[in-house]
N, C-alpha and C positions, 0 to 999 in steps of 0.2 A: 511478423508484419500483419497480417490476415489475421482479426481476430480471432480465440475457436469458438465465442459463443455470441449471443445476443445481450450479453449482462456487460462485455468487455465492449462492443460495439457499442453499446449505448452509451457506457460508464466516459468513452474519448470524447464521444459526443457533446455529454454534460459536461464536459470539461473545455469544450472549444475546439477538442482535434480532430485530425479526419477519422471518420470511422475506422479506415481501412488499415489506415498506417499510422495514427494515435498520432503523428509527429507534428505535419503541417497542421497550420492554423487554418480553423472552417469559415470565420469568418473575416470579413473586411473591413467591415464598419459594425456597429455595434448588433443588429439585425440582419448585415446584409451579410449573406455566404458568398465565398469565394466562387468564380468561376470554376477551378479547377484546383487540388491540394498542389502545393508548392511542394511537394515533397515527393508523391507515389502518383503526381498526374490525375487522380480520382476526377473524372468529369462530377462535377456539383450539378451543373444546369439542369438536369432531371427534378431535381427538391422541389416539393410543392408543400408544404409545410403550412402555406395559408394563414388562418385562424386558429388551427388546432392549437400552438401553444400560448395562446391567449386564453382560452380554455381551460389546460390546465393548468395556468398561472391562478387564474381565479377562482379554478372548483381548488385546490391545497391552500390559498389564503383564507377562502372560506370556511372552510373546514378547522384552520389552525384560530382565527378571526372570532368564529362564534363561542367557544369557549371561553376565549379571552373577554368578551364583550357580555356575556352572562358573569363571567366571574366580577367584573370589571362594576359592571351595574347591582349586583346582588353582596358584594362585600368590603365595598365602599362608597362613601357618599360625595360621589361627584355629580356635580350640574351637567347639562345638555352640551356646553360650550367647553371643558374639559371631558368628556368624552369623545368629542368629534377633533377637539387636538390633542388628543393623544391618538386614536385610533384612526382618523383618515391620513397622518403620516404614515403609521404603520405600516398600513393596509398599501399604500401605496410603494414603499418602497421592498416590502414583500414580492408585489407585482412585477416590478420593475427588473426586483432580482432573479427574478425566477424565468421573465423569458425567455432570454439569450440560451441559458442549459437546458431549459422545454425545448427551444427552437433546435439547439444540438441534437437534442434526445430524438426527435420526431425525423431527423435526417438521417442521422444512425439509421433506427426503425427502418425508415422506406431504404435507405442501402442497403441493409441486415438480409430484406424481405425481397427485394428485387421489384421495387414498387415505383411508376411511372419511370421507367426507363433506363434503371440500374439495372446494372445487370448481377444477376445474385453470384456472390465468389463466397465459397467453402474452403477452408483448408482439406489438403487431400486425406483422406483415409489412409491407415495406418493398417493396411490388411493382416502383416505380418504377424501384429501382436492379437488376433483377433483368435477365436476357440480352432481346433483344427478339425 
């Protein structure tokens, strides 16, 4: 249930599920997180998620974006007006795709981390199989 790492925590996240228990859905509406998981109880309301994944929506578009846009410009001859429709759809639906799994990802994160008012849960320790 309890993920064991911060890669499995995230990974539910970018997918829409609770961190905790992958099952329940995290969000409500398209941006909005659930109150609480439907499924393991996980209180949400602590998530302050903000801006940050508008951020990184836009620094990984940019990054994928500026290549495209040099190669785009440098080895064909398109006008100003086929450049800006092909690329500001793009560019936009890059965006658009990317927040909701940023927005997961960044929830995960502060649950992971015990960050504004999660409280941090570890799977227990496994003493037994440990050196003697």
């Amino acid at each position: 249930m309890i993920p064991a790492t911060f890669a499995q925590a995230a990974a539910r996240g970018i997918r829409g599920k609770c961190p905790r228990c992958g099952e329940g859905r995290l969000f409500r509406k398209w941006l909005k997180p659930r109150e609480h998981c439907p499924v393991c109880t996980l209180d949400l309301t602590p998530q302050r998620a903000d801006d940050f994944p508008a951020y990184i929506a836009i620094l990984v578009t940019g990054h994928v974006m500026a290549p495209l846009i040099i190669m785009l410009s440098l080895d064909f001859e398109l006008g100003p007006l086929a450049m800006v429709s092909i690329l500001v759809p793009l560019a936009l639906i890059m965006m658009l795709g990317m927040l909701q799994p940023a927005k997961g990802a960044v929830i995960a994160a502060q649950w992971w981390f015990g960050l504004h008012g999660f409280v941090k849960e570890r799977l227990p320790e496994d003493n037994a199989s440990g050196p003697a």
